[in-house]
C-alpha positions, 0 to 999 in steps of 0.5 A, spaced: 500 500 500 502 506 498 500 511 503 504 517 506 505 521 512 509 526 514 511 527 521 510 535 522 504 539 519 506 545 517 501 551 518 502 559 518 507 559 523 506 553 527 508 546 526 506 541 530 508 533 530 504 528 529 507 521 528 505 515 523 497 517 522 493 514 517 499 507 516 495 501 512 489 506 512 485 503 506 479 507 504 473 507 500 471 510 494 464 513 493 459 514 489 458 518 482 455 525 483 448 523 480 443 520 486 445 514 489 438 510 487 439 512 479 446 510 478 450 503 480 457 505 485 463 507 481 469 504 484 474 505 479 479 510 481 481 516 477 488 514 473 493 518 477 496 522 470 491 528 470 495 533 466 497 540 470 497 544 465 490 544 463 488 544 471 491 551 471 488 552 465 481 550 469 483 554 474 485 560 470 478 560 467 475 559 474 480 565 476 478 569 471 470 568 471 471 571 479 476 577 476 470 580 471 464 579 477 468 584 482 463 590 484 467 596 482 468 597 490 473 592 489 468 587 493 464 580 491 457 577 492 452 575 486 447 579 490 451 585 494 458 585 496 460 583 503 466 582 506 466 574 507 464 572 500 469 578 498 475 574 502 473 567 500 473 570 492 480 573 494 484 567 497 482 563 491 485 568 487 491 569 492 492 561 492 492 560 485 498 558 481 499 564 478 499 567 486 497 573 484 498 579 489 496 587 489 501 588 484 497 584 479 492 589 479 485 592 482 481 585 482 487 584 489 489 591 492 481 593 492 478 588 495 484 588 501 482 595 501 475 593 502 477 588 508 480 592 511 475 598 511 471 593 514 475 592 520 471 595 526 476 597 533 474 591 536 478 588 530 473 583 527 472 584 519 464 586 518 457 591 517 455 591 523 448 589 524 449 584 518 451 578 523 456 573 521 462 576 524 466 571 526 465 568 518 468 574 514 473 575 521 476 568 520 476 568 511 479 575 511 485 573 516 486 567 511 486 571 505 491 576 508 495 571 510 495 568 504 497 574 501 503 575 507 505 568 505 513 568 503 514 575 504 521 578 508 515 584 510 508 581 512 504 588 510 498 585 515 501 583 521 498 588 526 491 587 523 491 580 523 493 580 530 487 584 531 483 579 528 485 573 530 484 576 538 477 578 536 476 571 534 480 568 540 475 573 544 468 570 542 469 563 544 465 561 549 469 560 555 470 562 562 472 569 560 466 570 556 463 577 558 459 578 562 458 571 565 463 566 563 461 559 560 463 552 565 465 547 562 460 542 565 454 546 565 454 549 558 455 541 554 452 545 548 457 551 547 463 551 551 469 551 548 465 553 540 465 559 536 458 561 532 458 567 527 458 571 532 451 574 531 448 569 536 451 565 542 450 559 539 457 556 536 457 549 531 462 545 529 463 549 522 464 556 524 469 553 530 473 549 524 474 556 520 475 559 526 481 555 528 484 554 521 484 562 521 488 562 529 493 558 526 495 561 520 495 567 525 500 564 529 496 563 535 500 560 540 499 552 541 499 553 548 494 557 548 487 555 552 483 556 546 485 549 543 483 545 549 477 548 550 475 547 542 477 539 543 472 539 548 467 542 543 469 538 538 469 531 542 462 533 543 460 532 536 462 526 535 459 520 534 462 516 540 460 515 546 467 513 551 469 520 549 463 525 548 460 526 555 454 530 552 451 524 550 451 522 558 443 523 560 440 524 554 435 520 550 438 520 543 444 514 543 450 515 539 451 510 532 459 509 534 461 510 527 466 515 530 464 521 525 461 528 526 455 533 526 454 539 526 452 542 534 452 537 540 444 537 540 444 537 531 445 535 525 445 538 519 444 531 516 438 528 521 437 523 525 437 515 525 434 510 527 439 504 530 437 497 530 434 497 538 429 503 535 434 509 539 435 515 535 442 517 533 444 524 530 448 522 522 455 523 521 457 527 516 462 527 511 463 535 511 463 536 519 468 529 520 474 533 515 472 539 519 473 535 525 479 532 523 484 538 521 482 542 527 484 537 532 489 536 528 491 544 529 490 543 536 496 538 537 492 531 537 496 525 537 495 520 532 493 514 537 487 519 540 482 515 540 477 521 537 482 522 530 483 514 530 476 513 530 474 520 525 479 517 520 476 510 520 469 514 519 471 517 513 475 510 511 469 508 510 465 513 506 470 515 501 466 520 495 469 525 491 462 526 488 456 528 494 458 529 502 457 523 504 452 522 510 446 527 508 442 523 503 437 519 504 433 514 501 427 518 501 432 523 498 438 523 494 439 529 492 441 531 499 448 528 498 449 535 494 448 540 499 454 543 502 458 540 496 463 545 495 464 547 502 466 539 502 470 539 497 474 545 500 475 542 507 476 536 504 482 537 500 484 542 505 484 536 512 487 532 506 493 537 505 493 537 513 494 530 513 499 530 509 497 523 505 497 523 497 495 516 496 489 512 498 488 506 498 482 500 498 483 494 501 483 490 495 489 494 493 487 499 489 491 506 490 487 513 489 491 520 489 485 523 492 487 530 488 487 527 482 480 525 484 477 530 488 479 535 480 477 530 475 471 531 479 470 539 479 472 539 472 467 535 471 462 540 473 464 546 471 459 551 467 462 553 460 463 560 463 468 558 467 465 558 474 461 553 479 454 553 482 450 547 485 443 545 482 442 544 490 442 551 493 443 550 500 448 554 505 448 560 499 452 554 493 447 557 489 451 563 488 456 562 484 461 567 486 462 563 492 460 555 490 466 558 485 471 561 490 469 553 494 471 549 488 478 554 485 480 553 494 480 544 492 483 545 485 489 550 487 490 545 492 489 539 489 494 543 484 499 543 489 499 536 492 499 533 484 507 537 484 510 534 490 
C-alpha cells in the first residue's frame, strides 16, 4: 500500500508533530455525483496522470470568471458585496498558481482595501448589524495571510493580530463577558465559536475559526485549543469520549464521525437497530473535525482522530458529502458540496497523505480525484454553482471561490 505521512504539519507559523497517522489506512471510494438510487457505485479510481497544465488552465478560467464579477468597490457577492464572500473570492485568487498579489492589479489591492475598511476597533472584519462576524473575521485573516505568505515584510501583521484576538475573544469560555461559560454546565457551547451574531457556536464556524488562529500564529499553548477539543469531542459520534451524550435520550451510532452542534445535525437523525435515535455523521463536519484537532496538537493514537479517520475510511466520495442523503432523498448528498470539497482537500493537505488506498489494493491520489471531479462540473463560463442551493452554493461567486480553494490545492499536492 502506498500511503504517506509526514511527521510535522506545517501551518502559518506553527508546526506541530504528529507521528505515523493514517499507516495501512485503506479507504473507500464513493459514489458518482448523480443520486445514489439512479446510478450503480463507481469504484474505479481516477488514473493518477491528470495533466497540470490544463488544471491551471481550469483554474485560470475559474480565476478569471471571479476577476470580471468584482463590484467596482473592489468587493464580491452575486447579490451585494460583503466582506466574507469578498475574502473567500480573494484567497482563491491569492492561492492560485499564478499567486497573484496587489501588484497584479485592482481585482487584489481593492478588495484588501475593502477588508480592511471593514475592520471595526474591536478588530473583527464586518457591517455591523449584518451578523456573521466571526465568518468574514476568520476568511479575511486567511486571505491576508495568504497574501503575507513568503514575504521578508508581512504588510498585515498588526491587523491580523487584531483579528485573530477578536476571534480568540468570542469563544465561549470562562472569560466570556459578562458571565463566563463552565465547562460542565454549558455541554452545548463551551469551548465553540458561532458567527458571532448569536451565542450559539457549531462545529463549522469553530473549524474556520481555528484554521484562521493558526495561520495567525496563535500560540499552541494557548487555552483556546483545549477548550475547542472539548467542543469538538462533543460532536462526535462516540460515546467513551463525548460526555454530552451522558443523560440524554438520543444514543450515539459509534461510527466515530461528526455533526454539526452537540444537540444537531445538519444531516438528521437515525434510527439504530434497538429503535434509539442517533444524530448522522457527516462527511463535511468529520474533515472539519479532523484538521482542527489536528491544529490543536492531537496525537495520532487519540482515540477521537483514530476513530474520525476510520469514519471517513469508510465513506470515501469525491462526488456528494457523504452522510446527508437519504433514501427518501438523494439529492441531499449535494448540499454543502463545495464547502466539502474545500475542507476536504484542505484536512487532506493537513494530513499530509497523497495516496489512498482500498483494501483490495487499489491506490487513489485523492487530488487527482477530488479535480477530475470539479472539472467535471464546471459551467462553460468558467465558474461553479450547485443545482442544490443550500448554505448560499447557489451563488456562484462563492460555490466558485469553494471549488478554485480544492483545485489550487489539489494543484499543489499533484507537484510534490
Amino acid at each position: 500500500m502506498m500511503i504517506r505521512t509526514a511527521s510535522r504539519i506545517t501551518n502559518g507559523s506553527t508546526s506541530r508533530a504528529i507521528s505515523a497517522l493514517l499507516l495501512a489506512i485503506p479507504l473507500l471510494v464513493g459514489l458518482c455525483w448523480f443520486p445514489a438510487s439512479s446510478q450503480a457505485r463507481q469504484d474505479a479510481p481516477v488514473e493518477k496522470g491528470l495533466d497540470r497544465a490544463d488544471l491551471k488552465d481550469v483554474i485560470d478560467r475559474g480565476a478569471n470568471w471571479i476577476i470580471d464579477h468584482q463590484r467596482p468597490d473592489g468587493s464580491w457577492g452575486s447579490y451585494a458585496g460583503d466582506p466574507g464572500i469578498t475574502a473567500m473570492a480573494l484567497k482563491s485568487l491569492v492561492d492560485t498558481p499564478r499567486s497573484y498579489r496587489e501588484e497584479d492589479g485592482p481585482f487584489i489591492s481593492a478588495a484588501v482595501k475593502y477588508l480592511l475598511s471593514h475592520q471595526q476597533p474591536d478588530g473583527g472584519v464586518y457591517v455591523p448589524d449584518q451578523g456573521l462576524m466571526n465568518y468574514k473575521t476568520s476568511v479575511t485573516v486567511l486571505a491576508l495571510t495568504a497574501l503575507d505568505a513568503g514575504r521578508k515584510k508581512p504588510r498585515y501583521l498588526a491587523e491580523v493580530a487584531r483579528m485573530r484576538d477578536y476571534i480568540a475573544g468570542i469563544q465561549c469560555s470562562e472569560q466570556s463577558t459578562p458571565v463566563g461559560y463552565d465547562p460542565r454546565t454549558h455541554v452545548s457551547s463551551y469551548g465553540g465559536i458561532g458567527y458571532g451574531s448569536d451565542r450559539r457556536p457549531d462545529l463549522s464556524n469553530t473549524q474556520l475559526a481555528l484554521e484562521a488562529l493558526e495561520a495567525a500564529g496563535l500560540s499552541e499553548d494557548s487555552e483556546v485549543w483545549r477548550r475547542a477539543v472539548r467542543f469538538i469531542s462533543r460532536c462526535q459520534n462516540k460515546k467513551a469520549t463525548n460526555d454530552a451524550l451522558e443523560g440524554v435520550s438520543r444514543t450515539s451510532t459509534e461510527d466515530g464521525g461528526f455533526y454539526y452542534h452537540p444537540d444537531e445535525s445538519k444531516a438528521g437523525t437515525v434510527t439504530n437497530e434497538d429503535g434509539s435515535q442517533s444524530f448522522s455523521s457527516y462527511g463535511s463536519m468529520t474533515y472539519a473535525a479532523v484538521k482542527s484537532m489536528i491544529y490543536a496538537g492531537l496525537k495520532s493514537d487519540d482515540p477521537r482522530l483514530k476513530s474520525a479517520v476510520d469514519w471517513i475510511r469508510t465513506h470515501w466520495s469525491v462526488t456528494e458529502n457523504p452522510g446527508m442523503a437519504t433514501t427518501e432523498n438523494p439529492t441531499r448528498g449535494q448540499m454543502g458540496y463545495y464547502y466539502y470539497l474545500a475542507v476536504m482537500a484542505r484536512a487532506l493537505q493537513v494530513l499530509e497523505v497523497t495516496t489512498l488506498t482500498e483494501p483490495d489494493g487499489q491506490e487513489h491520489h485523492w487530488a487527482q480525484e477530488i479535480a477530475a471531479a470539479l472539472i467535471e462540473r464546471q459551467r462553460s463560463d468558467g465558474s461553479w454553482s450547485n443545482e442544490i442551493d443550500r448554505w448560499w452554493e447557489g451563488d456562484p461567486v462563492l460555490a466558485t471561490s469553494y471549488a478554485l480553494q480544492a483545485l489550487n490545492i489539489c494543484y499543489r499536492t499533484m507537484e510534490e
